[in-house]
N, C-alpha and C positions, 0 to 999 in steps of 0.2 A: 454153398460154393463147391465147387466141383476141381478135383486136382489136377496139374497139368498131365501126369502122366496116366490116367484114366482113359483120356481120347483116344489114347493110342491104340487099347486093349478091348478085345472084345467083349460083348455082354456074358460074361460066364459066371460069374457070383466072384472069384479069384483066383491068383494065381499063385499058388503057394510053392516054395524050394526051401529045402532041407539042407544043411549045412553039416559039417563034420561034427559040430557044438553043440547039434543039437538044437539052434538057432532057427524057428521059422520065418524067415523071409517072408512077407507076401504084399502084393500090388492089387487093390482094391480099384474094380472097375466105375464106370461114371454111373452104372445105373444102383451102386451099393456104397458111395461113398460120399463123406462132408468133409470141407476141414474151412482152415479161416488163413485168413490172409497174416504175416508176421513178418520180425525183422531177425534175424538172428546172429549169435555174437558169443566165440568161444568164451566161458570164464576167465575172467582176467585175472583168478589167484586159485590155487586149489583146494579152498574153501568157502568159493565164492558162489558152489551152484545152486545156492536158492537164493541168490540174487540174481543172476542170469537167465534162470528159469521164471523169476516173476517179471523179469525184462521182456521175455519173450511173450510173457502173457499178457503185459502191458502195451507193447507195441504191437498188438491185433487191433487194439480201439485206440490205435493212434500218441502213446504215451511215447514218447523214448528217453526215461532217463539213466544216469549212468548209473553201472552196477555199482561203483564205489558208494552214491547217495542209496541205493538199495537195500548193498549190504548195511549202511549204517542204518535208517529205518529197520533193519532186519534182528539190530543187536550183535553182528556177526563182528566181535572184537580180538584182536592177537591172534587172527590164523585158524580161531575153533569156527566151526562150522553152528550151523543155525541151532538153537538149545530150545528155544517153544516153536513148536509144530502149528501154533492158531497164528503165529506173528505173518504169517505169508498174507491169507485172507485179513488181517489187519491190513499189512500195506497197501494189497492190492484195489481193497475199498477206498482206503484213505486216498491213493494215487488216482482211483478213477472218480473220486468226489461222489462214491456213492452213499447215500445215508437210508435207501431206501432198506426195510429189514425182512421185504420178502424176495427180493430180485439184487443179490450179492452173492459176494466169495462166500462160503465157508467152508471151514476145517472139517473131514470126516475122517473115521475111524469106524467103520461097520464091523459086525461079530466078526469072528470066527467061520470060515467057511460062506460067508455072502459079500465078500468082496467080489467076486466075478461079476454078481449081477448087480449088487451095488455101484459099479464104475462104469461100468455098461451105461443102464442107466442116468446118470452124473455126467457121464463127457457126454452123453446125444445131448442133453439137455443142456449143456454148457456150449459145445462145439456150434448147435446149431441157433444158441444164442449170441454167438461170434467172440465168446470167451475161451480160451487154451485153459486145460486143468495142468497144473502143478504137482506131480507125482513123486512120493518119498520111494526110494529103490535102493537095494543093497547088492545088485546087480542089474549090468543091460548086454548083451553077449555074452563076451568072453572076461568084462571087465567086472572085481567084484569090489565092493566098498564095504571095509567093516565099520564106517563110520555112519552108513545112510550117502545117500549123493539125489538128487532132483533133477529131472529133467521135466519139460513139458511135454501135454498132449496136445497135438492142433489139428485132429481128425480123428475119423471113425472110419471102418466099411466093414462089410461081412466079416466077424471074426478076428478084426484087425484092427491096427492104433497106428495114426502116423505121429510118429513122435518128432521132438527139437532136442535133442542132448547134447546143452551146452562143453561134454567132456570131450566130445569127439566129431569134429565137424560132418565128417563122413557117414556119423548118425543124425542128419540134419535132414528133416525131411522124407524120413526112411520111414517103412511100415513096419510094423511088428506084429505076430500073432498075441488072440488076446490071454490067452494061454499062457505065453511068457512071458505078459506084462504081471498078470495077476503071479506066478509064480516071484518074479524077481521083486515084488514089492515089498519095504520094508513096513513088517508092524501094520501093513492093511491102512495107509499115512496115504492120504490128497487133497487137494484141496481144491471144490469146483464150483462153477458158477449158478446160483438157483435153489432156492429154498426146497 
């Protein structure tokens, strides 16, 4: 699938802007980009972002249910935030009734230094499986999380991630370099679609 704001731009591989932050901005053209279609929906408590983020992953293949029954699947009890890192790709299976155990969610954690191309990797083949990956981050701009915080992936293009972060609407649909995605993740933590 191809983004709306792609058409607009010309074939140049992308358009990248640099920010005071340090932040790369960038808009991936139609002939370098995928993403999947979704529904999106601030967290409803602020511990709630790996239930919102599996929300978001769930309503690409049509799920929508509420973050409260998410978080609860999630284990997400008194306000802490999610405690096992596999419980996402649990729900996510479980929600989309898949039992198949070559073509699902799973949890990954790659070395030391091969996350860049491990996620790489992982979202083309989830993205353009029409599944959003579920990403652990302990930053996304300017905003940092000493507890971990999740947001989704729901595209790729040259060098970029268009993300869904449930914290901040205004990161709803935005691109990011992949350089700052791989940089602000917590613990080398995602969880994506495809064996």
């Amino acid at each position: 699938m191809k983004n709306a704001l792609s058409s607009t731009l010309p074939r140049r591989g992308f358009l990248s802007l640099g920010l005071a932050t340090g932040v790369t901005l960038a808009l991936a053209t139609e002939a370098d980009a995928a993403s999947v279609g979704y529904s999106y929906q601030l967290q409803t408590t602020q511990s709630w972002c790996s239930a919102a983020s599996s929300r978001i992953a769930l309503t690409a293949r049509d799920r929508f249910p509420t973050q409260a029954s998410l978080a609860n699947s999630l284990g997400l009890e008194g306000g802490s935030g999610l405690q096992d890192p596999y419980a996402i790709a649990r729900v996510l299976n479980n929600r989309l009734g898949i039992a198949d155990r070559t073509q699902r969610y799973y949890f990954r954690q790659p070395a030391a230094g091969t996350l860049k191309a491990s996620l790489r990797a992982r979202v083309v083949r989830s993205i353009d499986a029409g599944y959003p990956v579920v990403i652990n981050m302990d930053r996304v701009d300017s905003d940092f999380f000493s507890a971990g915080h999740y947001i989704a992936i729901v595209g790729y293009g040259a060098g970029t991630y268009k993300i869904a972060d449930p914290y901040r609407s205004s990161r709803n649909g935005v691109w990011r370099g992949d350089d700052d995605i791989v940089a602000w993740n917590k613990l080398n933590r995602f969880t994506a679609y495809g064996a």
